[in-house]
C-alpha positions in Angstrom: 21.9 -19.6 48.5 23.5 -18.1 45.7 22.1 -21.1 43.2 19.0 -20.2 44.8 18.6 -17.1 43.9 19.7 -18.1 40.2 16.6 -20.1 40.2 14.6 -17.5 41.3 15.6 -15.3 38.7 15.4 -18.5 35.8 11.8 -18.5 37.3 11.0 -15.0 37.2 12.6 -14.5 33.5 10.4 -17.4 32.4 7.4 -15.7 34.3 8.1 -12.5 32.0 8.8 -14.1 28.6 5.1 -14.6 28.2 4.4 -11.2 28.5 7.1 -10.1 26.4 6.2 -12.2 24.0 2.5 -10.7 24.3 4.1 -7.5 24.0 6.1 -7.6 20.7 3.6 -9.7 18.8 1.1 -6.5 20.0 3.0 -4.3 18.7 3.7 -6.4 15.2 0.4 -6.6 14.9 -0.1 -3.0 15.7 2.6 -2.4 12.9 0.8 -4.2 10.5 -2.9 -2.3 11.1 -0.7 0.6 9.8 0.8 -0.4 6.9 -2.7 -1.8 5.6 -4.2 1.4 6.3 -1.5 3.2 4.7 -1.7 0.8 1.8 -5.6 1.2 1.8 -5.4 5.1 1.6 -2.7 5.0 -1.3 -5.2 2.5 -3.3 -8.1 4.6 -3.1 -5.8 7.9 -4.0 -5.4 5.3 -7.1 -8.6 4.1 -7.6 -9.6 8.4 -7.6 -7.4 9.1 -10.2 -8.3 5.8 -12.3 -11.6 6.9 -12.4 -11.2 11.0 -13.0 -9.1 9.4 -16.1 -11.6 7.2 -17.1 -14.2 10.1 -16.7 -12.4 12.3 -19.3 -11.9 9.2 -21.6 -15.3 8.7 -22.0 -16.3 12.2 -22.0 -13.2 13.5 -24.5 -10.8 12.6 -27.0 -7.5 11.9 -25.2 -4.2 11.9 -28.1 -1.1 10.4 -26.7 2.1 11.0 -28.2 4.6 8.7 -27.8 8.3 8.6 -29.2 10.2 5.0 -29.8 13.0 4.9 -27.8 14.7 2.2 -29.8 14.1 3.7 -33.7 12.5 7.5 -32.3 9.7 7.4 -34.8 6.5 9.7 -33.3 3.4 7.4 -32.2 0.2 9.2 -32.1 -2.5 6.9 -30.5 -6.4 8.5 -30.1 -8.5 7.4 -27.4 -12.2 8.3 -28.2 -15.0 7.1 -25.5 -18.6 6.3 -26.6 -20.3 8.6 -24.2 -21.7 11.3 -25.9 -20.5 15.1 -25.2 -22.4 17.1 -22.7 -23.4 20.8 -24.0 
C-alpha cells in the first residue's frame, strides 16, 4: 500500500506541475508588463525634457562652459537656433 500511495502522490505532483508552471510564467510575464511600463514612463519623462531643451535651443542662445579635465583650459561653446525670437 505504501508504494501505492507514493504513486498517488508522483501522480498528483505531476497533476500540479502544470499549473505551477502556468503560475510562475504568469507572474514573469506579469513582471515584465511592469518593467516596460516603467521603462515607457522614464522614456517619455526623457523624450519631455529633450524636447523643453530643444524648445529653448531654437528659441535662445544657449553658452556652455566647459573646463578640460586633462589640460583645465575654459571651453565656451554657443548654441544659436534658426527660429527667430518671439516679441
Amino acid at each position: 500500500m505504501g508504494s501505492i500511495i507514493i504513486l498517488e502522490d508522483d501522480a498528483l505532483a505531476e497533476e500540479n506541475e502544470p499549473v505551477e508552471v502556468a503560475e510562475e510564467q504568469a507572474l514573469d510575464i506579469q513582471h515584465i508588463k511592469t518593467r516596460l511600463d516603467m521603462l515607457d514612463q522614464r522614456l517619455d519623462s526623457i523624450d519631455s525634457i529633450v524636447t523643453a531643451v530643444a524648445e529653448r535651443v531654437m528659441s535662445q542662445l544657449v553658452t556652455l562652459n566647459i573646463t578640460c579635465p586633462h589640460c583645465g583650459k575654459d571651453v565656451e561653446i554657443a548654441i544659436v537656433g534658426s527660429q527667430k525670437l518671439r516679441r
